[in-house]
N, CA, C and O atoms as a Tripos MOL2 file, in Angstrom:
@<TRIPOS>MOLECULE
protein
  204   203    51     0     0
PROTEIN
NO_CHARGES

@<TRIPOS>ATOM
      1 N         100.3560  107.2270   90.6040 N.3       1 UNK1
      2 CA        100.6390  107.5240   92.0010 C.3       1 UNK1
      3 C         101.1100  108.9680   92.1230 C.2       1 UNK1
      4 O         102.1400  109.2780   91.5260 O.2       1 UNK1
      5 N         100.3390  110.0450   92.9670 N.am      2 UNK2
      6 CA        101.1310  111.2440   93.3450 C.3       2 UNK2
      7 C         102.3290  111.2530   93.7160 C.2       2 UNK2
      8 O         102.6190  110.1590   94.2010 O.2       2 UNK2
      9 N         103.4130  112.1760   93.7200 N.am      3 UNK3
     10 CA        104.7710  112.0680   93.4990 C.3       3 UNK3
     11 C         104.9320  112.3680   95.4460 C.2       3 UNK3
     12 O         105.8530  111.8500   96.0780 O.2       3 UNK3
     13 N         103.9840  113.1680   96.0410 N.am      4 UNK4
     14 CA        104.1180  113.1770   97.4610 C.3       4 UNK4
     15 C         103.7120  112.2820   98.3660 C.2       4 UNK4
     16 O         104.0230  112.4970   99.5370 O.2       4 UNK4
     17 N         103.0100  111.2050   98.0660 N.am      5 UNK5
     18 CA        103.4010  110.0340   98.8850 C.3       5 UNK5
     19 C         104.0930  108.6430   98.3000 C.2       5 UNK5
     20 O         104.0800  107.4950   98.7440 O.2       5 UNK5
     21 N         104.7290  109.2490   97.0690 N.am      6 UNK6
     22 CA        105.2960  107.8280   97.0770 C.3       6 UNK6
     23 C         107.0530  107.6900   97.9650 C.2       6 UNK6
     24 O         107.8980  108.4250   98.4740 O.2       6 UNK6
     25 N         106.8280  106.3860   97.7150 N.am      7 UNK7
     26 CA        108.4230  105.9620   98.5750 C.3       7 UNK7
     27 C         109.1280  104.9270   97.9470 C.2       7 UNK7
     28 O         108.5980  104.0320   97.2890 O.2       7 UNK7
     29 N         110.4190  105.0670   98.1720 N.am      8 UNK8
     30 CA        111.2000  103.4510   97.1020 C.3       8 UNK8
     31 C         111.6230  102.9530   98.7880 C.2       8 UNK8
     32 O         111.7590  103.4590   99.9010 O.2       8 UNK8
     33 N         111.6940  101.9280   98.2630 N.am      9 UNK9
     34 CA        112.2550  100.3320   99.3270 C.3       9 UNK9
     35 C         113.2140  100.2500   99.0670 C.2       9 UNK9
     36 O         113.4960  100.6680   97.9430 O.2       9 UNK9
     37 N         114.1690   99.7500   99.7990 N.am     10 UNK10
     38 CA        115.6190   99.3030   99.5180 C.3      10 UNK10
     39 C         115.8690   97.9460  100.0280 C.2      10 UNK10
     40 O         115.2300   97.6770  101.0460 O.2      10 UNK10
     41 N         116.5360   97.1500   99.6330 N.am     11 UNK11
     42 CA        117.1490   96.1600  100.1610 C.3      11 UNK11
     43 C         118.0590   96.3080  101.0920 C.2      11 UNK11
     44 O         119.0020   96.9820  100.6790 O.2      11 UNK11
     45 N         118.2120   95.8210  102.6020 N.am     12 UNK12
     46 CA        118.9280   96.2350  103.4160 C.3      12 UNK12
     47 C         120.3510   95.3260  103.4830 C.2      12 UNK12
     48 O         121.2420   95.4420  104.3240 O.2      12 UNK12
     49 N         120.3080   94.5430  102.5350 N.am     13 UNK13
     50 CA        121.3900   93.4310  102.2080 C.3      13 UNK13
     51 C         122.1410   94.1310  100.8820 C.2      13 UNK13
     52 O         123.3450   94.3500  101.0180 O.2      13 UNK13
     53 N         121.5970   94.4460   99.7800 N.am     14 UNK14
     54 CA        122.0130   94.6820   98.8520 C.3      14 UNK14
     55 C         122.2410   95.4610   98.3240 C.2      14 UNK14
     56 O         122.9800   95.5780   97.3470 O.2      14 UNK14
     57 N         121.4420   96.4120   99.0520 N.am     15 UNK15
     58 CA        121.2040   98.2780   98.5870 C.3      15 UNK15
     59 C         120.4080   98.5310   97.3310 C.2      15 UNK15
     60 O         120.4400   99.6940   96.9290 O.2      15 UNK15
     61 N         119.7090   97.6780   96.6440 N.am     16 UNK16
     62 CA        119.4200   98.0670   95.4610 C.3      16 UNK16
     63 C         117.5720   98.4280   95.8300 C.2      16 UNK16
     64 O         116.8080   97.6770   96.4370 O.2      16 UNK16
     65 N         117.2930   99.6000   95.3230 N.am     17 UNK17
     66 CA        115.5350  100.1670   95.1320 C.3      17 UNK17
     67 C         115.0660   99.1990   94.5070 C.2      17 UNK17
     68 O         115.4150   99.1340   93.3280 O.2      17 UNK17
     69 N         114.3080   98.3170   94.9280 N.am     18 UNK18
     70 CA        113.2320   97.2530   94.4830 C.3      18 UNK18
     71 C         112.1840   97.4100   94.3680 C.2      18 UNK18
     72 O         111.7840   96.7190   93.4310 O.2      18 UNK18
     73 N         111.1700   98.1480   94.9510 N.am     19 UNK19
     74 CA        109.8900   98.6240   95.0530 C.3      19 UNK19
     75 C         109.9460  100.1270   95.8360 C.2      19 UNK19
     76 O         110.7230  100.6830   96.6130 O.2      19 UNK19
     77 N         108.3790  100.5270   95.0260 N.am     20 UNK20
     78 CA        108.0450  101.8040   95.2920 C.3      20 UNK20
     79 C         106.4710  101.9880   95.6820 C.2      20 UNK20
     80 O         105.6730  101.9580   94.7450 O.2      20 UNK20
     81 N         106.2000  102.0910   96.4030 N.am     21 UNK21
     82 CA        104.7670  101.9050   97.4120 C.3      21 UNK21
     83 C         104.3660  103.5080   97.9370 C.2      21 UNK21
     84 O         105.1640  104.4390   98.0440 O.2      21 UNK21
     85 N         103.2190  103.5310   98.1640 N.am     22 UNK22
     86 CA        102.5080  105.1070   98.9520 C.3      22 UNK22
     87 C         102.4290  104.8940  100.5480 C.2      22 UNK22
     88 O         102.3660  103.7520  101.0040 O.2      22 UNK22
     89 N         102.4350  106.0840  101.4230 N.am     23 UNK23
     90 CA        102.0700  106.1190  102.2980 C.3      23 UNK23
     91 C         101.7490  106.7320  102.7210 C.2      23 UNK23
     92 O         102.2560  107.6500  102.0770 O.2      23 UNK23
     93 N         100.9330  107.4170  103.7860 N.am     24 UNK24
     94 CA        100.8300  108.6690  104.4780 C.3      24 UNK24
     95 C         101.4490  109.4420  105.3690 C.2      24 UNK24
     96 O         101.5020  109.0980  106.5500 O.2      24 UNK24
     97 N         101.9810  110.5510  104.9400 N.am     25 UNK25
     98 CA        102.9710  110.8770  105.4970 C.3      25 UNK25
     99 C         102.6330  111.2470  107.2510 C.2      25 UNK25
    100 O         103.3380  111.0220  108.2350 O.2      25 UNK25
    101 N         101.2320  111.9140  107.1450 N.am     26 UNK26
    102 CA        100.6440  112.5430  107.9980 C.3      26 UNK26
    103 C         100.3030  111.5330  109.0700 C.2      26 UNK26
    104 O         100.2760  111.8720  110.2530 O.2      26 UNK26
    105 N         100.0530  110.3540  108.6950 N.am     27 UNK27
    106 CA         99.8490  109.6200  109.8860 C.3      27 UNK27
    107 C         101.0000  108.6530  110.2420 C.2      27 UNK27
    108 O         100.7870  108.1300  111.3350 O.2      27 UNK27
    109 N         102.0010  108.3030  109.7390 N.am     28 UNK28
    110 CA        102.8800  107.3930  109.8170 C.3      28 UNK28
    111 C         104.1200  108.4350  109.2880 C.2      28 UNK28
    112 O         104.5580  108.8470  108.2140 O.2      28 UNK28
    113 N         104.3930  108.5870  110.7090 N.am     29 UNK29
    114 CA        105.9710  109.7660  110.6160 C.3      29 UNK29
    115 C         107.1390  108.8480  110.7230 C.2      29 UNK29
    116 O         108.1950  109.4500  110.5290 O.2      29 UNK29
    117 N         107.3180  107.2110  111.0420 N.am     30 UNK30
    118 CA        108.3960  106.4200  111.2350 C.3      30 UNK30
    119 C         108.4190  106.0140  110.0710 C.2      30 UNK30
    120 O         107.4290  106.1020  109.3440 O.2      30 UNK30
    121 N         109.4050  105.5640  109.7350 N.am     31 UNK31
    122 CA        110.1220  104.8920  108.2770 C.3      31 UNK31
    123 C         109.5940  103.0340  108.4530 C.2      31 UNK31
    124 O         109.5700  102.2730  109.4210 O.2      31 UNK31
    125 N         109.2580  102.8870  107.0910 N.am     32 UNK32
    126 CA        108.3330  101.6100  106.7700 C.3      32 UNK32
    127 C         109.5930  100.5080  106.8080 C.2      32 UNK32
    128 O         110.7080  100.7820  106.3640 O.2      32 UNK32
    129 N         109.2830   99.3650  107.3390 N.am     33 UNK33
    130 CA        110.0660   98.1620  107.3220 C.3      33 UNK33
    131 C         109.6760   97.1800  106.8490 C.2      33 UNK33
    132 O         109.2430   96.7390  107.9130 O.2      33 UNK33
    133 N         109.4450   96.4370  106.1690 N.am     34 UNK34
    134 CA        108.7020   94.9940  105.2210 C.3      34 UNK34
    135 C         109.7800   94.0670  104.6570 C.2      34 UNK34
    136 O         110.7750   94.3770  104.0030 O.2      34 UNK34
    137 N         109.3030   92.6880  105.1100 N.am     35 UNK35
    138 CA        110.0050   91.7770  104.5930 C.3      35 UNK35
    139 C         109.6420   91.4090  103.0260 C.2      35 UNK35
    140 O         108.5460   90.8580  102.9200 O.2      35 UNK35
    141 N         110.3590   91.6100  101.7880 N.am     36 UNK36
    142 CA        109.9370   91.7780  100.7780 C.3      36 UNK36
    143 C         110.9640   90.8730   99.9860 C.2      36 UNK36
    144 O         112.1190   90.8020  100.4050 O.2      36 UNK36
    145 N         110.4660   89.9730   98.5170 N.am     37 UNK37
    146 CA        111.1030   89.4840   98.1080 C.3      37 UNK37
    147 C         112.3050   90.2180   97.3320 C.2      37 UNK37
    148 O         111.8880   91.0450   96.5220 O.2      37 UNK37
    149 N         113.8150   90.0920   97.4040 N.am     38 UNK38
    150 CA        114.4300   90.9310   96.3950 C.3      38 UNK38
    151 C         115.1120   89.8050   95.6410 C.2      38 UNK38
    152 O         115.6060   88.8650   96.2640 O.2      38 UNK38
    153 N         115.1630   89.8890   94.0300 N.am     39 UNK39
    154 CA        114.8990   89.4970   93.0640 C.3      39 UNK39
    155 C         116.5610   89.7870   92.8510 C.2      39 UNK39
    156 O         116.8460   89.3380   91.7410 O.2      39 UNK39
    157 N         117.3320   90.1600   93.2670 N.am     40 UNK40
    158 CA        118.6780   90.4150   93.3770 C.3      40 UNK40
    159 C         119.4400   89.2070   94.0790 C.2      40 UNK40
    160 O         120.1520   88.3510   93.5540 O.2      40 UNK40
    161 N         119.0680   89.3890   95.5040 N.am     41 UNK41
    162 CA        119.3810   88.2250   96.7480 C.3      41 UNK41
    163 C         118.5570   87.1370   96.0200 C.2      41 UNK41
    164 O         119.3500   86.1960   95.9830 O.2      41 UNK41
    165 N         117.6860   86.8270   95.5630 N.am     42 UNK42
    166 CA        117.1090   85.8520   95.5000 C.3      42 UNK42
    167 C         116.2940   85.2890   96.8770 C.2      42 UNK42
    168 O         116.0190   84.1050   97.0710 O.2      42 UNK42
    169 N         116.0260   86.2230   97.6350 N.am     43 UNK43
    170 CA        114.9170   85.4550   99.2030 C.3      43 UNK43
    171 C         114.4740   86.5700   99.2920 C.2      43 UNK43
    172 O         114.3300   87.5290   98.5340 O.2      43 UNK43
    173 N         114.2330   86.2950  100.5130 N.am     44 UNK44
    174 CA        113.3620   87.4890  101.2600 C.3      44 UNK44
    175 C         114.1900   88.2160  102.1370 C.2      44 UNK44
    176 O         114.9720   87.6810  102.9220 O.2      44 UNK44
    177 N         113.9740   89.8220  101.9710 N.am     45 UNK45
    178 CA        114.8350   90.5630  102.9880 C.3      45 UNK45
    179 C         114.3080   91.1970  103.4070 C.2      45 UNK45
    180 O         113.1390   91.2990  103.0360 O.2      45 UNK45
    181 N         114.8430   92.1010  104.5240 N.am     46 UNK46
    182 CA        114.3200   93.5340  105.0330 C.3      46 UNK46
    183 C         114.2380   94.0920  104.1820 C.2      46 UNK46
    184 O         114.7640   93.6960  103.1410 O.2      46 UNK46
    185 N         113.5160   95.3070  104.2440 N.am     47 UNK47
    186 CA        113.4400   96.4190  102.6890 C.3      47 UNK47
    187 C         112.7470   97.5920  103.5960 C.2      47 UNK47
    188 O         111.6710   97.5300  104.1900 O.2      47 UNK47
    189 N         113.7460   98.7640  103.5290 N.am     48 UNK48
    190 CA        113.4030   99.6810  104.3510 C.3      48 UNK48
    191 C         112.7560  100.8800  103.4560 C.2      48 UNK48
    192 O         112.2600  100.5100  102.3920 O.2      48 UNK48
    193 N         112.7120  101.9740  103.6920 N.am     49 UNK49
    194 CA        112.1920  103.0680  103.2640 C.3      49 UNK49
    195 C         113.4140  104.0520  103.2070 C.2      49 UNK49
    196 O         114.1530  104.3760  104.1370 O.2      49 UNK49
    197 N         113.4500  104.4300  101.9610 N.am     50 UNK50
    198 CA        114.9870  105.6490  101.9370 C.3      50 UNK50
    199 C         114.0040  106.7280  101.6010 C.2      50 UNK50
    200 O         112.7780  106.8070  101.6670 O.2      50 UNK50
    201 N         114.8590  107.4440  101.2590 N.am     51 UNK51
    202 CA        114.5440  108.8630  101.3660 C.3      51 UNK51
    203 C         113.8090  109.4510   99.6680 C.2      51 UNK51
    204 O         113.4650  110.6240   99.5170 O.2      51 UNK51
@<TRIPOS>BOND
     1     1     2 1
     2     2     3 1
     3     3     4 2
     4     3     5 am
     5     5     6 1
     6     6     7 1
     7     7     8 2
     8     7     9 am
     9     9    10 1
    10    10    11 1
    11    11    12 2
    12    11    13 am
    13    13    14 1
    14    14    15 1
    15    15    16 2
    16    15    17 am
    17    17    18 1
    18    18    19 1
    19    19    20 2
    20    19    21 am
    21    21    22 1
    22    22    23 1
    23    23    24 2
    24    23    25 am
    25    25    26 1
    26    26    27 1
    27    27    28 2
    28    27    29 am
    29    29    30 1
    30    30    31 1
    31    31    32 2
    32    31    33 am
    33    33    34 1
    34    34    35 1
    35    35    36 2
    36    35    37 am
    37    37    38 1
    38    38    39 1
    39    39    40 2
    40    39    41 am
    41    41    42 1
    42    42    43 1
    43    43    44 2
    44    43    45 am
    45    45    46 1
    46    46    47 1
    47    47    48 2
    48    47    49 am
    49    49    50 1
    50    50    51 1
    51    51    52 2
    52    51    53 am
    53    53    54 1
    54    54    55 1
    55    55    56 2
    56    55    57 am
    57    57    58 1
    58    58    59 1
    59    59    60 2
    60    59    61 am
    61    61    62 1
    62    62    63 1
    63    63    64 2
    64    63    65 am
    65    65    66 1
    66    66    67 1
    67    67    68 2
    68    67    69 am
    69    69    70 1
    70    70    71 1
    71    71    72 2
    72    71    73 am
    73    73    74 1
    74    74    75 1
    75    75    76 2
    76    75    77 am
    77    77    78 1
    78    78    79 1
    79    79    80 2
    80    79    81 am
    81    81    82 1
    82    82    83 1
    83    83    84 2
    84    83    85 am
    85    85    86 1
    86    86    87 1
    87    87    88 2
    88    87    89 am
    89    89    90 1
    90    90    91 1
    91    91    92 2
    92    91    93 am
    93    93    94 1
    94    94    95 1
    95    95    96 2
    96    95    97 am
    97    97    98 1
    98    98    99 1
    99    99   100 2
   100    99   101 am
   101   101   102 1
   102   102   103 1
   103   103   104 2
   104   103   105 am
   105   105   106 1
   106   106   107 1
   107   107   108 2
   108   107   109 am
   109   109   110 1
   110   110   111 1
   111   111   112 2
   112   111   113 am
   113   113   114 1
   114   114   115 1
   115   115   116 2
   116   115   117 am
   117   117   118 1
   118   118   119 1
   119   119   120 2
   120   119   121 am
   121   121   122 1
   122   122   123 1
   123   123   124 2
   124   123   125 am
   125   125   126 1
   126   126   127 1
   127   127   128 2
   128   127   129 am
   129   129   130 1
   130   130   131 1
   131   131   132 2
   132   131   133 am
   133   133   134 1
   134   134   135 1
   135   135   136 2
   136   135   137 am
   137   137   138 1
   138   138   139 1
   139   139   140 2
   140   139   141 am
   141   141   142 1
   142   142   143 1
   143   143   144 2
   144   143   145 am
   145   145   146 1
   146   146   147 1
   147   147   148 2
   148   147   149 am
   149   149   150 1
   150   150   151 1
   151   151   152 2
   152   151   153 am
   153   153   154 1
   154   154   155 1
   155   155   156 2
   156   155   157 am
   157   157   158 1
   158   158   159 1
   159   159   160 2
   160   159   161 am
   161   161   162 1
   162   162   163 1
   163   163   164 2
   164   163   165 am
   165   165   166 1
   166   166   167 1
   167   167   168 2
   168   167   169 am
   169   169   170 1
   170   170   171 1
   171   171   172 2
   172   171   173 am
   173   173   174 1
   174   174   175 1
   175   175   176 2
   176   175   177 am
   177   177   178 1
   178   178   179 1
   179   179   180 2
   180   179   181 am
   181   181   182 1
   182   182   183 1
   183   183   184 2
   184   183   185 am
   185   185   186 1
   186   186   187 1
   187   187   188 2
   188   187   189 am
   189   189   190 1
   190   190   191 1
   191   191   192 2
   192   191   193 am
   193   193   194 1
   194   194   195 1
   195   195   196 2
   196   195   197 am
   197   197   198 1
   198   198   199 1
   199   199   200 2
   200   199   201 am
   201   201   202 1
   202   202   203 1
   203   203   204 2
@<TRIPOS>SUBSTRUCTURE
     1 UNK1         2 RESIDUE 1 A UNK
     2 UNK2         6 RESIDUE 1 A UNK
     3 UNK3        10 RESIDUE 1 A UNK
     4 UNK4        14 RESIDUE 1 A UNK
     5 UNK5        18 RESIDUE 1 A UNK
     6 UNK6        22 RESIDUE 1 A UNK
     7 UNK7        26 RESIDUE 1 A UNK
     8 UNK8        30 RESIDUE 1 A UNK
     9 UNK9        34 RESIDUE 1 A UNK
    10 UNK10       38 RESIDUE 1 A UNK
    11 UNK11       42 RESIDUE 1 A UNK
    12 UNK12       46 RESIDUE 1 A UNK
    13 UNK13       50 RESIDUE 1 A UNK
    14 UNK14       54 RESIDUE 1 A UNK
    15 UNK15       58 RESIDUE 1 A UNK
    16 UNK16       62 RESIDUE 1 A UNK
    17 UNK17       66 RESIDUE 1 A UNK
    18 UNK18       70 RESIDUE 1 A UNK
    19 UNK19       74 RESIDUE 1 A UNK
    20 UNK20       78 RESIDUE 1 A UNK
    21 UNK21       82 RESIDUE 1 A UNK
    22 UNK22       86 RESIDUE 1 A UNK
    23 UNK23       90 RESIDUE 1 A UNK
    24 UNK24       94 RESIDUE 1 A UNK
    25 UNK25       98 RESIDUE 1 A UNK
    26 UNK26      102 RESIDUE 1 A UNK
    27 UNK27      106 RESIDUE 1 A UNK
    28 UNK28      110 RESIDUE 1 A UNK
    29 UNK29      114 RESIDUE 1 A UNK
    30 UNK30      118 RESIDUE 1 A UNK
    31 UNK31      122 RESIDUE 1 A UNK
    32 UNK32      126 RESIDUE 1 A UNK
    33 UNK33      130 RESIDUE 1 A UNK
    34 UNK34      134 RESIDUE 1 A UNK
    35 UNK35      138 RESIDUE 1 A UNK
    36 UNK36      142 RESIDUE 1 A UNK
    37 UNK37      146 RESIDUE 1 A UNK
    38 UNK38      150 RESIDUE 1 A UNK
    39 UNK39      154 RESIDUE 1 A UNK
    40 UNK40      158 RESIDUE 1 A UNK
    41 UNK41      162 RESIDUE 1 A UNK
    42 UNK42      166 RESIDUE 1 A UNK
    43 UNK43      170 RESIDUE 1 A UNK
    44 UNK44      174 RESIDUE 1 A UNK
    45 UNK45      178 RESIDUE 1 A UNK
    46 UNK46      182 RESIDUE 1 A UNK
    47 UNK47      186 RESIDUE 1 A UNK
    48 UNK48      190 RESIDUE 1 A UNK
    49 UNK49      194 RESIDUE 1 A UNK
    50 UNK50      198 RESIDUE 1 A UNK
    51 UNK51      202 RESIDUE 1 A UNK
């Protein structure tokens, strides 16, 4: 993966970087939101896009 579109996920419960996914920056200027399993919490959470 190129290092300029990748992004880490966060858990919005737990804070911990769970996944790291691409996006385009150029067409999608808002920050990504996905309900994603975190393996921490044990369910499913929000998982936002940090920086």
């Amino acid at each position: 993966m190129s290092q300029d579109n990748l992004i880490k996920m966060e858990c919005s419960e737990c804070k911990r970087v769970n996944y790291f996914s691409r996006k385009n920056k150029k067409t999608l200027k808002e920050r990504l939101q996905l309900k994603k399993y975190c393996k921490f919490c044990k369910k499913h959470t929000l998982h936002k896009e940090t920086k």
